[in-house]
Structure formats: C-alpha cells, structure tokens
C-alpha positions as CSV (number, residue, x, y, z in Angstrom):
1,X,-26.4,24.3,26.8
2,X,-22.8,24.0,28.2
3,X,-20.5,25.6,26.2
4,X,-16.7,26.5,26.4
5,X,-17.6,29.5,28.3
6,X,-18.6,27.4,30.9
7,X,-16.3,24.9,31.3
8,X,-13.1,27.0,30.7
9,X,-10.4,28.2,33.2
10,X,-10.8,31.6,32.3
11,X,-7.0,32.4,34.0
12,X,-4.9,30.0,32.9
13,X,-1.1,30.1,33.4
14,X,0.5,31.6,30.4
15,X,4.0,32.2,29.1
16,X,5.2,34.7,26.6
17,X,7.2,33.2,23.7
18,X,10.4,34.5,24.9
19,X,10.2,32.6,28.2
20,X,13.2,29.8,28.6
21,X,12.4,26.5,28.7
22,X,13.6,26.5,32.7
23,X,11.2,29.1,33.5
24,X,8.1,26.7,31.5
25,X,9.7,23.5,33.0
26,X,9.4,25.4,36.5
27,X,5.4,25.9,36.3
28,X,5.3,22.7,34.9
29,X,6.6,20.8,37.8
30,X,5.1,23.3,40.2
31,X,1.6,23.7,39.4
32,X,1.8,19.7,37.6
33,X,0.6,21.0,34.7
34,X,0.9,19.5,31.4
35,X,0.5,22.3,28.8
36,X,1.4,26.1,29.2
37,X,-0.9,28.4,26.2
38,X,2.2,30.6,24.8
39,X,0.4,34.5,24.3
40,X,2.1,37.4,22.8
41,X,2.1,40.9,24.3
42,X,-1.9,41.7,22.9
43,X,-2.4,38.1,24.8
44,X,-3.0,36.4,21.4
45,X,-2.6,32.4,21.4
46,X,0.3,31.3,19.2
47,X,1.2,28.0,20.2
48,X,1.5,26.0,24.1
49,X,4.4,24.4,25.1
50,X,3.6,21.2,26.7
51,X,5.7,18.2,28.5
52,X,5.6,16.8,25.6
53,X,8.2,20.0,24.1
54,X,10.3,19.1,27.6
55,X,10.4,15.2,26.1
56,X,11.3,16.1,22.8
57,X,14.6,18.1,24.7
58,X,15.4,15.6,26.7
59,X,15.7,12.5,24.3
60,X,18.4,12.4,21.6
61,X,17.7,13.7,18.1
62,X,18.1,10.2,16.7
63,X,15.0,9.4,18.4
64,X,12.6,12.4,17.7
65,X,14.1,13.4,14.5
66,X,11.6,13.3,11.5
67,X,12.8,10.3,10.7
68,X,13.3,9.1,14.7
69,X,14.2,5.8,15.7
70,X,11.1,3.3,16.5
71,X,13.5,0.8,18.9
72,X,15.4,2.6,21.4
73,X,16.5,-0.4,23.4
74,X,19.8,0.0,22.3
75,X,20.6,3.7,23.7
76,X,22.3,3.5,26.9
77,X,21.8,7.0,28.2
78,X,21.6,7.3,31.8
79,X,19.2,9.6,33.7
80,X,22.0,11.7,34.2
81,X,22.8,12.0,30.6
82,X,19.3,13.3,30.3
83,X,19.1,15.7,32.7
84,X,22.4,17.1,31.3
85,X,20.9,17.3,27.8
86,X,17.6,19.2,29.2
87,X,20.1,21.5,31.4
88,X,22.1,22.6,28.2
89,X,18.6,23.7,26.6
90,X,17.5,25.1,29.5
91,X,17.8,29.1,28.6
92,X,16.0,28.6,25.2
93,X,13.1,30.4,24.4
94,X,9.8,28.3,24.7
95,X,9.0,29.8,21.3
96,X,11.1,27.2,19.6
97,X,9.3,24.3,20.8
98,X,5.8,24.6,20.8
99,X,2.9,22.2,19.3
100,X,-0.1,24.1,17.7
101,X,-2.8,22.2,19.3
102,X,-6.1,22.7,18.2
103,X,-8.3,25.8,19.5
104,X,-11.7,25.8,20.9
105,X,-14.2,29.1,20.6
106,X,-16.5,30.2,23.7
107,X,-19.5,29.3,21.8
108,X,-18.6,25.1,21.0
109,X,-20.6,22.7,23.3
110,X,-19.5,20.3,25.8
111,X,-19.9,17.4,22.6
112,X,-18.0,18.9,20.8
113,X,-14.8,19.6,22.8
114,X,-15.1,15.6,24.5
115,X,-14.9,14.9,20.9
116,X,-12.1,17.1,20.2
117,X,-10.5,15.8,23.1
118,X,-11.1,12.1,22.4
119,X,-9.6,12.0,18.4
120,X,-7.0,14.4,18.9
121,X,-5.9,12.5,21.9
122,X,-5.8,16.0,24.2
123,X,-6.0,16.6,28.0
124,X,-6.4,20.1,27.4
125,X,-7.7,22.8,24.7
126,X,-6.7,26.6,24.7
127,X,-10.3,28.8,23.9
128,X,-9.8,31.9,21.7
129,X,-11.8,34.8,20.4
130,X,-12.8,34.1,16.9
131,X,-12.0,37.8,15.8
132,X,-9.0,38.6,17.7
133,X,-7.3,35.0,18.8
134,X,-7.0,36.2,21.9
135,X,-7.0,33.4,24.9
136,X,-10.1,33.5,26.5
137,X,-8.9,30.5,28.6
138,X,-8.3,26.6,28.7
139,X,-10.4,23.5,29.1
140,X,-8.7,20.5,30.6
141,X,-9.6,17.0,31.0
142,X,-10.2,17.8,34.5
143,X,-12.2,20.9,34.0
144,X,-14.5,18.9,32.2
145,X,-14.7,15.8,34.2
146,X,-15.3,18.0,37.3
147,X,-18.3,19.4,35.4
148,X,-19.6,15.9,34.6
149,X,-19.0,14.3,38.2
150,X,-20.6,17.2,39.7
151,X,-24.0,16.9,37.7
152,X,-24.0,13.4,39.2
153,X,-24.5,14.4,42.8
C-alpha cells in the first residue's frame, strides 16, 4: 500500500521560527516553493509559513483583518506601495505568521492524503512522527502526482 512514507520528500526545506520573513520570502522565490514547514531546534513541526503568510503582509489590514474587506476595487495601491509594505516587514520573524495546516503521519495511505488534499484545498502536507512531532518530511501536489503519472507508463 502507498503510504506517506512513500510519497514524502523526506528533506524538505525548513526554517526555524526565528527566521525573518526576507530570509522565507528568499527560498520562496528561489526554490518556487509555496509552503516552508517551520521546526524548532529538536526539528518539531509547529506551523509552515506559506505565500499565503507573504500575501497577508503585503495587502493592507483593512483587507485581511478579521473582519477584511470583501470589494477591494476601491484601494488604489500601486505595486510599489506593496512592495514597500512587504519591505517594512521584512526582518520579522516567520514565527508571527504561520498557518497550522493539517499534518499527515508515515503510516496514512495515498486516499487518504488526495482526500486531505482535495477538502482542505492543500498543495502540500507536512508528515510528523506521531510520538515526537517531529517532521518526517512533506507531501506536495507534485510529489504525488509524479507518483500517479509514473504508474501510468
């Protein structure tokens, strides 16, 4: 049976929670990758900041506010504005922004994680150790659909 084990990238690129935002935005950009697992220093999983933490930097607080605006048409910020607004957050630790996505275990089959994937509307999953919470790796969108495209040929 496929199982996480299989399917994961078993050396993911991590950051440590007191990582800036530049430093995240940086693998981001380099690597195009859309979420970075967040480990402390026994390499447990405690969050992953994702582009979707660099969008919610970027836009105004009006927007992604609790209560955020639903019609934006109005704001007449340019891409420089932007860029200024992401600059000025730049040296904040990554810790502040992370999503707590939910984890996969080695053991859960290939159904289970498309599944997981599908309703939580994910391109990615971090594994962890039951016991410990240790990252054991990630599963991405790709990772899987590599998996699937290859059993066609």
């Amino acid at each position: 049976m496929t199982t996480a084990r299989i399917l994961m990238n078993p050396h993911p690129v991590t950051l440590r929670p007191t990582d800036t935002v530049a430093t995240a935005a940086q693998h981001i950009l380099e690597q195009h990758l859309r979420h970075l697992p967040v480990v402390d220093a026994q390499g447990r999983y405690i969050g992953t900041f994702s582009i979707y933490s660099l969008l919610q930097l970027t836009l105004p607080k009006a927007v992604v506010g609790e209560h955020g605006l639903d019609n934006v048409s109005f704001v007449n910020e340019t891409m420089q504005d932007l860029a200024q607004r992401l600059r000025e957050r730049r040296d904040e630790p990554v810790v502040n922004w992370l999503s707590k996505d939910p984890v996969l275990h080695l053991d859960i089959p290939i159904m289970e994680i498309m599944l997981l994937m599908l309703r939580g509307r994910t391109t990615s999953a971090p594994v962890v150790d039951k016991n410990s919470h240790r990252l054991e790796g990630i599963i991405s969108f790709w990772d899987v659909l590599e998996k699937l495209m290859g059993e066609n040929q």
